[in-house]
C-alpha positions in Angstrom: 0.0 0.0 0.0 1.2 3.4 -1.4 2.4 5.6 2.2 0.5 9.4 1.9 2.7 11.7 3.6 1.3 13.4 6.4 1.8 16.6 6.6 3.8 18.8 8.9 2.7 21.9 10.7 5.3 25.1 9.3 3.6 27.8 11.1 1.1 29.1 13.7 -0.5 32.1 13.6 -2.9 33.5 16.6 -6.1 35.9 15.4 -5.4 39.9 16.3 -8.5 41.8 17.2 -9.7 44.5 14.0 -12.7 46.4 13.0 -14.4 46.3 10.1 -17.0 47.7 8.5 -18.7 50.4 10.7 -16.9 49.3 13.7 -18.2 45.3 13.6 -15.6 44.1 16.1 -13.6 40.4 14.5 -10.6 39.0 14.9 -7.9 39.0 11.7 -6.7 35.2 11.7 -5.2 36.2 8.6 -4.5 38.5 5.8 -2.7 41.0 4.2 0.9 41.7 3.6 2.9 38.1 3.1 -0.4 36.9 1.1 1.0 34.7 -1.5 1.9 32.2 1.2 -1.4 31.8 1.5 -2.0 31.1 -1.9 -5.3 31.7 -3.3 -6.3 32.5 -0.2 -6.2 36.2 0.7 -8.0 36.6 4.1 -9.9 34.5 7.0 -11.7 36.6 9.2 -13.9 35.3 12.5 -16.4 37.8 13.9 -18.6 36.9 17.1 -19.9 38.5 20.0 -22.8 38.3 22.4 -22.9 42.2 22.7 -25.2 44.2 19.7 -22.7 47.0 20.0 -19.8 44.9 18.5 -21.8 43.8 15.2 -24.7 46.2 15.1 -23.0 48.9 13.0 -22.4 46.2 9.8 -20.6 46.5 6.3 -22.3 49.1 5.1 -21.8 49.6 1.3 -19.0 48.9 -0.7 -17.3 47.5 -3.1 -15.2 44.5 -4.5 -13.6 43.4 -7.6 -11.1 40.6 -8.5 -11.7 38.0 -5.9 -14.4 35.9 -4.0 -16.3 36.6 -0.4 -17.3 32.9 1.5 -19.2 34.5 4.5 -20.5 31.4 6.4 -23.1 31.8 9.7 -22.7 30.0 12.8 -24.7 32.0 15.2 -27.4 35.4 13.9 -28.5 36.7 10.6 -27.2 39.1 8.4 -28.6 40.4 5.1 -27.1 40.7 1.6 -27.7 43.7 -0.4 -26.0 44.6 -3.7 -26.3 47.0 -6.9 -28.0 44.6 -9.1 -31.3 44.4 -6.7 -30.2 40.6 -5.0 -30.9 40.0 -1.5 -30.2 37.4 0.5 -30.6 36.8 4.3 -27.7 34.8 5.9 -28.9 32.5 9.0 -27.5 30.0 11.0 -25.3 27.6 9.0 -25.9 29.1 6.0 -23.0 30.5 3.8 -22.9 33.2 0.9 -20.5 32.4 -1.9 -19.8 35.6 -3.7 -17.9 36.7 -6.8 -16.8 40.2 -7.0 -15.4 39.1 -10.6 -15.2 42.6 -12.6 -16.8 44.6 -9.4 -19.9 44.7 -7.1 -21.3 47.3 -4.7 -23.1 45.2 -1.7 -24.0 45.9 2.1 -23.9 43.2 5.2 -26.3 44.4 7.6 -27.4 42.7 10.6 -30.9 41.3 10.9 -30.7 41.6 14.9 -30.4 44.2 17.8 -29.3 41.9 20.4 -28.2 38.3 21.3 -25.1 36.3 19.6 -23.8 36.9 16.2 -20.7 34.5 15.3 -19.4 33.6 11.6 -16.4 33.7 9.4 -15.6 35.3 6.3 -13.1 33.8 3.8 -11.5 35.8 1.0 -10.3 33.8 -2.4 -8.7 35.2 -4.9 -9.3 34.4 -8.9 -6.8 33.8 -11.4 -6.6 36.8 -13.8 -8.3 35.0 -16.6 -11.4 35.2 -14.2 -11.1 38.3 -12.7 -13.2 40.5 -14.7 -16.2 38.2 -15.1 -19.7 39.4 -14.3 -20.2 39.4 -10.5 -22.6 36.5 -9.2 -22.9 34.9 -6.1 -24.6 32.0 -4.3 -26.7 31.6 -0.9 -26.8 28.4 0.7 -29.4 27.8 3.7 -28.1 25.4 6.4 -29.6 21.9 4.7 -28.0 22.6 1.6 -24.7 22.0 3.6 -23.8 18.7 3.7 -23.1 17.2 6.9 -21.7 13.7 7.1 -20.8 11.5 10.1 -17.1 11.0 10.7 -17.1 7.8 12.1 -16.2 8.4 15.7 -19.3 10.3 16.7 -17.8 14.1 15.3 -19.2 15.5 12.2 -17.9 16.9 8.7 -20.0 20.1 7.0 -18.4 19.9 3.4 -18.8 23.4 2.2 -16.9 23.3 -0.9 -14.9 20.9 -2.8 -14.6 16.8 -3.1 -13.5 14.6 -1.0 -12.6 10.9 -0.6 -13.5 9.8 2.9 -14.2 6.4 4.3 -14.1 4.7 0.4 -16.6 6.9 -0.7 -16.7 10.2 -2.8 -18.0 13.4 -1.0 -19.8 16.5 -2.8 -19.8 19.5 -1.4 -22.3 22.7 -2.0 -19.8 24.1 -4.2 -17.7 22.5 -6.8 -16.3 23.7 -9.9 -14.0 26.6 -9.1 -10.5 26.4 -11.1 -8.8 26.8 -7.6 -10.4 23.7 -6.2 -11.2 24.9 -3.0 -11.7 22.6 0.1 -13.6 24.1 2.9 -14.9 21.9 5.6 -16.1 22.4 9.2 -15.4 19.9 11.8 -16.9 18.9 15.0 -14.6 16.4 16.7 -15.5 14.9 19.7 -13.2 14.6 23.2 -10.3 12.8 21.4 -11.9 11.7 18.3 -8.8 11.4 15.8 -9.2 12.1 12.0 -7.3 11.7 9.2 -8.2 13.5 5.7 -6.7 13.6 2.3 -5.6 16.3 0.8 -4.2 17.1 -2.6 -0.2 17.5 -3.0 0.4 20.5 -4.2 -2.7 22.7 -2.7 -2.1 24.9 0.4 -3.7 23.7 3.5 -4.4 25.6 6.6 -6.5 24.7 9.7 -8.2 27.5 12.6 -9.5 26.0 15.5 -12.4 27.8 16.8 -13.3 26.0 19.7 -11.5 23.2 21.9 -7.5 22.3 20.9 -6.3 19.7 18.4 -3.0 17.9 18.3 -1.6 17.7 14.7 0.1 14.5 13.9 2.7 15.2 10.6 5.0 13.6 9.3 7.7 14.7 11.7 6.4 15.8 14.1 3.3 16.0 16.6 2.5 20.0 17.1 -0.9 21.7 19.0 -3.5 24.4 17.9 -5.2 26.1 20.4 -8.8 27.9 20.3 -8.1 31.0 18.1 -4.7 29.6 16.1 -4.5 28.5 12.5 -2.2 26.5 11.1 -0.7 26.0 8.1 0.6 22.8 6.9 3.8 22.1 4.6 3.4 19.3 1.4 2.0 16.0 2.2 -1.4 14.1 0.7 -2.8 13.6 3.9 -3.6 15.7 7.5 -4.1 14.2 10.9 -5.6 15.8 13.5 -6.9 14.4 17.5 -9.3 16.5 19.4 -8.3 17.2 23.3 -10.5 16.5 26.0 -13.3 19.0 25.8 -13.5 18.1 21.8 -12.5 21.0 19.0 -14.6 23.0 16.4 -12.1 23.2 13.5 -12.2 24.9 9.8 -10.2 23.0 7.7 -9.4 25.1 4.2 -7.2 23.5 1.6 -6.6 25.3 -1.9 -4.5 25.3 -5.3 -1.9 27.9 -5.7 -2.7 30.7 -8.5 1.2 31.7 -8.7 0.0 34.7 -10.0 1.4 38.5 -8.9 -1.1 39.7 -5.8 -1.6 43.5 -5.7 -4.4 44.2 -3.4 -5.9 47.9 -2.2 -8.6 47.5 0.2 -11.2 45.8 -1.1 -9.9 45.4 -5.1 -7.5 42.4 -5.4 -5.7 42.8 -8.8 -2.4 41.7 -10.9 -0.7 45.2 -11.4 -0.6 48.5 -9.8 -2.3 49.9 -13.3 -5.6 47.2 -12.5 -5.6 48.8 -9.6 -5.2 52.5 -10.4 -8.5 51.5 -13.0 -10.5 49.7 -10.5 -10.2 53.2 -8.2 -11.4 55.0 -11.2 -14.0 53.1 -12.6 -15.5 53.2 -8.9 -14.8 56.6 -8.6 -16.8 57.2 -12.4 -19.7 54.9 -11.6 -18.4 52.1 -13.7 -16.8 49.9 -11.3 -19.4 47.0 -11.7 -20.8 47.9 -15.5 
């Protein structure tokens, strides 16, 4: 039988506190400067709090071009509202897949004034090829998530992407992107071990949300703590045990773009003069036409 390298743990970041928005209190896991080791991925944000004051002011509206948004619900409701007339309201376990493509104008606003609102956004990035498509975007309620058992009594939401798992194929709710993107949430139970493959090549990272997890690599065995993401060197295959109390993990795996990253705020381009032309054609009105 063919040995699938584990793979090894290279670096662990903890989340720093931000704002957002109109002053929506999150916590940067990743994102910005040093993006291409993150390749495609260009941001993870988690934002949660029991207190209205930290969420109520929302994203009011702005814009994006050259890159997706995965905003994905764990806890409260938040409404979609863009330039082209969509809406979409965002409720527990439910996630939004948007593409920005050649530009969209949209607002997040929460649908609440008090009680817990928890969730995590996920920036990807497109290959310049895709770029300047026509923006679109998806919303999936919770039950068009599919949730699978793993085995040992956890559970595996498959957001995005295909996986082999106990001799079977898995689909999740989106497939099709050119970067292949795996996005999973994981509910492991009080040392509930898991091993998942993963494809050589694609970057892998892991955030643990809730609980710890002990990595097993290659080389060597390494912990994430609540609020730490990981990100994993080459190998077809991660292992990861829950402690005690059991872990809430984000697993995200993706293939590399290798392409140039110039990003200004919210416009993620290939040049400095794509991003001089998004500024203007926002600036004119044109941004999304």
């Amino acid at each position: 039988m063919t040995h699938l390298k584990k793979r090894d743990l290279l670096e662990t970041i903890s989340g720093q506190p931000a704002s957002d928005g109109d002053g929506v209190k999150l916590t940067r896991v990743f994102g910005g400067r040093d993006s291409a080791r993150f390749d495609p991925f260009l941001m993870l944000d988690e934002f949660g709090s029991d207190s209205a004051e930290d969420y109520i002011g929302g994203f009011p509206s702005h814009p994006h071009r050259g890159f997706e948004t995965v905003t994905y619900m764990l806890e409260g409701r938040m409404l979609h509202e863009d330039h082209m007339g969509n809406r979409g309201l965002l409720e527990p376990g439910g996630v939004q897949w948007m593409t920005a493509g050649r530009g969209i104008i949209h607002s997040e606003m929460p649908q609440q004034d008090h009680g817990s609102m928890r969730g995590f956004q996920l920036w990807l990035n497109l290959p310049a090829a895709e770029k300047m498509q026509p923006a679109h975007y998806q919303d999936l309620p919770a039950d068009a998530v599919p949730e699978y058992p793993t085995g040992n009594g956890g559970k595996l939401k498959l957001i995005a992407g295909t996986l082999e798992f106990n001799n079977t194929t898995l689909q999740g709710a989106i497939t099709g992107k050119s970067t292949e993107p795996l996005y999973l949430d994981l509910l492991l139970t009080p040392g509930e071990r898991l091993e998942l493959p993963v494809p050589a090549g694609h970057t892998l990272m892991s955030y643990v949300y809730d609980g710890d997890i002990e990595v097993q690599g290659e080389k060597a065995r390494a912990r994430l703590k609540t609020g730490q993401l990981g990100r994993y060197g080459q190998g077809e295959l991660v292992e990861m045990q829950a402690a005690d109390q059991g872990a809430r993990v984000l697993l995200i795996a993706g293939k590399p773009i290798g392409e140039p990253i110039v990003q200004y705020g919210p416009f993620v381009m290939n040049s400095e003069a794509e991003i001089h032309q998004a500024v203007r054609d926002f600036q004119d009105g044109h941004l999304a036409s």
